[in-house]
C-alpha positions as CSV (number, residue, x, y, z in Angstrom):
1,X,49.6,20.4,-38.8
2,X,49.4,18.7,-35.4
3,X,46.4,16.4,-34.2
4,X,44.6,16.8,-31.0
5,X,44.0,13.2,-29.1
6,X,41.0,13.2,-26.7
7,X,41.7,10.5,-24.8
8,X,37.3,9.4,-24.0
9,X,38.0,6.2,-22.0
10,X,41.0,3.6,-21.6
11,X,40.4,2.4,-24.7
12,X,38.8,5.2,-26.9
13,X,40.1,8.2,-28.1
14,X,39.2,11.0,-31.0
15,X,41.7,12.9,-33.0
16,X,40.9,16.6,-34.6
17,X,43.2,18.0,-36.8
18,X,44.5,21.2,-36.1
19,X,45.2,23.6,-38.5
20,X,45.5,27.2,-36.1
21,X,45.9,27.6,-32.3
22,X,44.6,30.4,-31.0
23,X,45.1,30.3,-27.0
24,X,46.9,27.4,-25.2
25,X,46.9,28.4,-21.6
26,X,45.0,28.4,-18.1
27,X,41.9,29.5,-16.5
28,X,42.7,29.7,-13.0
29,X,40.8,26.2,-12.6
30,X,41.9,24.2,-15.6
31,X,44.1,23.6,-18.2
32,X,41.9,25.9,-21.9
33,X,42.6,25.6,-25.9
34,X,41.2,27.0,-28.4
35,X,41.8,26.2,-31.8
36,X,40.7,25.7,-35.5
37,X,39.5,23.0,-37.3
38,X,39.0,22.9,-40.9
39,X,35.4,20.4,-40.6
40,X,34.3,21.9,-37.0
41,X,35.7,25.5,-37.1
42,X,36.9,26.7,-33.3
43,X,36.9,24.0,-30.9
44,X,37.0,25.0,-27.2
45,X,39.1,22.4,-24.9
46,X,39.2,22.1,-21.0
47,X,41.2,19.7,-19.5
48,X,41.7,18.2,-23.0
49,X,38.3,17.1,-23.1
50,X,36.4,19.1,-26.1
51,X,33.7,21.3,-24.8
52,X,32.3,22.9,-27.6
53,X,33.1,23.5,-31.6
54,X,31.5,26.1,-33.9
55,X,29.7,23.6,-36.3
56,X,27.7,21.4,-34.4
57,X,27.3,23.4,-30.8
58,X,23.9,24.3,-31.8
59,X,22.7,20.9,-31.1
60,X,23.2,20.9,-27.7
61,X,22.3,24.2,-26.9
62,X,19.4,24.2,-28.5
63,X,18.0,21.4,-27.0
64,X,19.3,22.1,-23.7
65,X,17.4,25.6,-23.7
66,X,14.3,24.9,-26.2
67,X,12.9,21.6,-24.6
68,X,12.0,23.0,-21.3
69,X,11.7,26.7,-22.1
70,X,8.5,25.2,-24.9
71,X,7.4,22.2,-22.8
72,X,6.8,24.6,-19.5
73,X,3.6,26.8,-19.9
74,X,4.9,30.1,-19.1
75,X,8.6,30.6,-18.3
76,X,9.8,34.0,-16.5
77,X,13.0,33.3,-14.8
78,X,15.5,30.7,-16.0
79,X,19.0,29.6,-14.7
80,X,21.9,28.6,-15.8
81,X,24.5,26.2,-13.7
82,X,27.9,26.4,-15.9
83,X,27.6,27.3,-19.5
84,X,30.6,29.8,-19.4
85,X,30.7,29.4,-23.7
86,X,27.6,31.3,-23.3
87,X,26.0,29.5,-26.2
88,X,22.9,28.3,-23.8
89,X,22.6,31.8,-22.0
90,X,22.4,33.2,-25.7
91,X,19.6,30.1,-26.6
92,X,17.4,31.1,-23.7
93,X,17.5,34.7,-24.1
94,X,15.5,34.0,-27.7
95,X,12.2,33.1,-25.6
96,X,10.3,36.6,-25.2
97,X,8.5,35.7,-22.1
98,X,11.6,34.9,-20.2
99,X,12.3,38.5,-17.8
100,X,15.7,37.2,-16.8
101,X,18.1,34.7,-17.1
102,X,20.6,33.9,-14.4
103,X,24.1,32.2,-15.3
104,X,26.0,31.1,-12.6
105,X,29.8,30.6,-13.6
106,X,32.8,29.0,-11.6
107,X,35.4,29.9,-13.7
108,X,35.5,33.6,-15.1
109,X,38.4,32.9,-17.3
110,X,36.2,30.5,-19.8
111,X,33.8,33.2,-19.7
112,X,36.7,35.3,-20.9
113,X,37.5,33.2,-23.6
114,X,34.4,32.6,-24.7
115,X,34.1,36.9,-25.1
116,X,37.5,36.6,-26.8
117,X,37.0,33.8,-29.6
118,X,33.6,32.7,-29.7
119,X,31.3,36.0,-29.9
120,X,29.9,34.3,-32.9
121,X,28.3,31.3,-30.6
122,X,27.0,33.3,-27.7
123,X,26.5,36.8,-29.6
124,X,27.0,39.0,-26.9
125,X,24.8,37.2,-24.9
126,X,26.4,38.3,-21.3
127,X,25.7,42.2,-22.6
128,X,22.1,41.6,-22.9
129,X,20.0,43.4,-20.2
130,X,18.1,40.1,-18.9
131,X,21.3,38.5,-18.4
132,X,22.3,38.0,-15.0
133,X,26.2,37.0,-14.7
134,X,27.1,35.7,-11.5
135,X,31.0,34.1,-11.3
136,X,30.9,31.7,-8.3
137,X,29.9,27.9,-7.1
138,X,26.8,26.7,-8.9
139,X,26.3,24.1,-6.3
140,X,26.5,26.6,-3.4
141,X,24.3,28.8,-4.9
142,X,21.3,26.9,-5.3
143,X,21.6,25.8,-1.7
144,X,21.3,29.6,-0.7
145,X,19.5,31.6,-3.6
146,X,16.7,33.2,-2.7
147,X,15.6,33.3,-5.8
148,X,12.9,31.3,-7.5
149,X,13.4,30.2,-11.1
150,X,11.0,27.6,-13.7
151,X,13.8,26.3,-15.4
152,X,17.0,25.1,-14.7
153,X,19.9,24.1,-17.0
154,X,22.6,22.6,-15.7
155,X,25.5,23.1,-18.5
156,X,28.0,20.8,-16.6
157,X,31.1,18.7,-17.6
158,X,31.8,15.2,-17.0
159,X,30.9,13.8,-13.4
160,X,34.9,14.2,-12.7
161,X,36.7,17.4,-10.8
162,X,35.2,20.7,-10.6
163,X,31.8,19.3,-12.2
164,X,31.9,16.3,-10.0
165,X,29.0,18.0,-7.2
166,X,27.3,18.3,-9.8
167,X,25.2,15.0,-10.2
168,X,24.9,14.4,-6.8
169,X,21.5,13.8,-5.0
170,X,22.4,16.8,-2.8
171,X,22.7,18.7,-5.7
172,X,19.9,17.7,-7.0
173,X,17.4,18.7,-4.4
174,X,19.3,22.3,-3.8
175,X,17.8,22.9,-7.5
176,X,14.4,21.6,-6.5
177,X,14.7,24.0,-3.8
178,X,15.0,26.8,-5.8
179,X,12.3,25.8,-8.3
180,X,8.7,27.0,-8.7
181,X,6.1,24.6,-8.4
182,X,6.1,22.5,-11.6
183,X,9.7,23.7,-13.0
184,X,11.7,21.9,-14.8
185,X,15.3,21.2,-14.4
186,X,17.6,19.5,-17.6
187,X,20.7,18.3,-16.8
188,X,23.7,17.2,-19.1
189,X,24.2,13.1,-18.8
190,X,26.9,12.6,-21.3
191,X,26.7,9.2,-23.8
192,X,25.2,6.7,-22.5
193,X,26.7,3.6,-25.0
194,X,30.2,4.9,-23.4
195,X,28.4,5.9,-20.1
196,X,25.7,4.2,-18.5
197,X,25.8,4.0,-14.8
198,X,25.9,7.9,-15.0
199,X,22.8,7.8,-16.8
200,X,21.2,5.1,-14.7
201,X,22.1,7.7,-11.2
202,X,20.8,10.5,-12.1
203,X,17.6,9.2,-13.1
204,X,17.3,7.7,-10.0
205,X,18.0,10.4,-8.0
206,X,15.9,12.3,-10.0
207,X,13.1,9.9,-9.1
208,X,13.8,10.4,-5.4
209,X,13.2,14.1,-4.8
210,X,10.8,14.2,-8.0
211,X,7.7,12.8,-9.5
212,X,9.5,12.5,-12.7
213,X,12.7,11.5,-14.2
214,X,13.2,11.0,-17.5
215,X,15.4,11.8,-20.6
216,X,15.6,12.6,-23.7
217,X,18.4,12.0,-26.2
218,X,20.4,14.5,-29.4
219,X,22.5,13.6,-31.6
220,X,25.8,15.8,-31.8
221,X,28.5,14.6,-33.6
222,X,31.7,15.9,-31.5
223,X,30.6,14.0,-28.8
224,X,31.4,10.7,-30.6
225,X,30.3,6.6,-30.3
226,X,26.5,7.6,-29.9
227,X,23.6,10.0,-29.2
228,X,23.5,12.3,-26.0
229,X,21.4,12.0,-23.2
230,X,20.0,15.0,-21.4
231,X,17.9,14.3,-18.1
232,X,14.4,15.7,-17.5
233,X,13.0,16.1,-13.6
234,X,9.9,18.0,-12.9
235,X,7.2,17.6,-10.6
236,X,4.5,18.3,-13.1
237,X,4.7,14.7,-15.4
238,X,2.3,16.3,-17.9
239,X,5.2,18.6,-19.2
240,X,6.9,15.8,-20.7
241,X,3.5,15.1,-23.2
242,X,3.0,18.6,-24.5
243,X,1.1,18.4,-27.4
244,X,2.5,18.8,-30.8
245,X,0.0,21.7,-31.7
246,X,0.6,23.5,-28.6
247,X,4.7,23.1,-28.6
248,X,4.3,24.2,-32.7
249,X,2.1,27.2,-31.7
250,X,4.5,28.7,-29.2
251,X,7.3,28.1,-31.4
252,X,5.6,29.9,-33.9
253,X,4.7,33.1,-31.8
254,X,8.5,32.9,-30.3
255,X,9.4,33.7,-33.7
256,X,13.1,32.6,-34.2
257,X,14.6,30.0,-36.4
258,X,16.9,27.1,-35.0
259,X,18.9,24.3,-36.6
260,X,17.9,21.2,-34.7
261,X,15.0,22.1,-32.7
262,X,11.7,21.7,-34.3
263,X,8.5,20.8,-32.4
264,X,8.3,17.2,-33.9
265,X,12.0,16.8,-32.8
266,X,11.2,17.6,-29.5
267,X,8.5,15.4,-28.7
268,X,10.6,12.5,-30.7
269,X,13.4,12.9,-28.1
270,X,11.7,11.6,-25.5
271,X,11.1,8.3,-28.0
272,X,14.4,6.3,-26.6
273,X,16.4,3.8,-27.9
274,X,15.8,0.0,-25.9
275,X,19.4,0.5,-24.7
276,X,19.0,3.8,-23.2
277,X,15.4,3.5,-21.8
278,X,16.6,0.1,-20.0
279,X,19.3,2.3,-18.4
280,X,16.3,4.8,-17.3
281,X,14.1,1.7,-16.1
């Protein structure tokens, strides 16, 4: 069996073993793998970075989608910047109350993969009728929608290449643009031991087009040397303190199970390490 070496930064790197490929290839926009693991099941690869594995995936999906579909008051249309895996499309399309959930997509052949060899993370979520797939430029989209939507998720990669536009400040106030008053928009901010200034600028831009920044850290054990952070913008600061009896009672009458989220866990990701809330200032 060979190893796969994910080279993190100069002088970090993590090695899966791997016991099956099942596609080596390209997208169109970047380099894909797909193969087994024996501890983490399939593990998706772009550009030899991991994106995703079976075993732990439901980590950061969950939180991703669950924080801010609970914390707002009443959800109805939610989008989606990236997550071609589908696995967050297939979280936010648990929550009842939600009519429609738009994914917008650059690359269609990660969407393909992800119908080919990972049905079992996004089950079928781009069939479901209050799916809306849209293949095209996330960035350019929110400049131009005419849409309206209460939460957005921005499923991104790393701040390099294709995801690059998407942590800039122009970026960031095309979402607001396209946000109902009080929405929320959650962004991916990588590890914040490993990557700090990243952290540190997004809250801060956050803080310039928003009442609030914030964010609020998961622990998923692919992406290795330390907990996750996920930023948190919204206009309406009260979000952020839902109650525990309220967050419990509409996870209750949503009526599905998870394996991370729980409505203690939320309100306990917001509770950051010194390290991490010193980056946030």
């Amino acid at each position: 069996m060979d190893w796969f070496t994910e080279i993190l930064h100069a002088d970090l790197a993590q090695q899966l073993k791997v016991k099956q490929v099942l596609y080596e290839g390209g997208t169109g926009f970047q380099t894909a793998r797909v193969f087994l693991n024996d501890r983490l099941g399939k593990v998706l690869v772009l550009d030899d970075v991991v994106q995703t594995t079976m075993a732990d995936e439901f980590v950061y999906h969950e939180m991703m989608a669950h924080v801010p579909l609970f914390a707002h008051p009443a959800p109805k249309r939610a989008l989606i910047i990236g997550g071609g895996d589908g696995g967050l499309l297939e979280e936010a399309l648990k929550h009842p109350g939600l009519e429609q959930v738009t994914i917008v997509e650059l690359d269609p052949g990660v969407v393909e993969l992800a119908k080919a060899y990972f049905h079992e993370l996004n089950q079928g979520a781009f069939d479901n009728p209050r799916a809306n797939l849209i293949i095209g430029d996330g960035a350019k989209f929110v400049a131009e929608t005419e849409d309206r939507f209460d939460v957005v998720m921005v499923d991104s990669t790393d701040p390099h290449g294709p995801g690059e536009i998407l942590f800039s400040e122009a970026f960031y106030r095309n979402c607001k643009r396209c946000m109902t008053p009080g929405g929320i928009l959650v962004t991916q901010n990588g590890v914040p031991f490993l990557q700090p200034e990243e952290l540190t600028q997004s809250i801060e831009r956050f803080r310039a087009l928003f009442n609030e920044g914030a964010a609020y850290v998961i622990t998923v054990p692919t992406y290795a040397f330390g907990m996750m952070a996920l930023g948190w913008a919204t206009d309406d600061a009260a979000l952020r303190q839902t109650p525990l009896s309220l967050l419990e009672k509409r996870f209750a009458k949503a009526g599905f199970d998870t394996q991370y989220y729980t409505p203690e866990v939320h309100r306990a990701a917001f509770a950051l390490p010194m390290y991490v809330k010193r980056l946030v200032g």
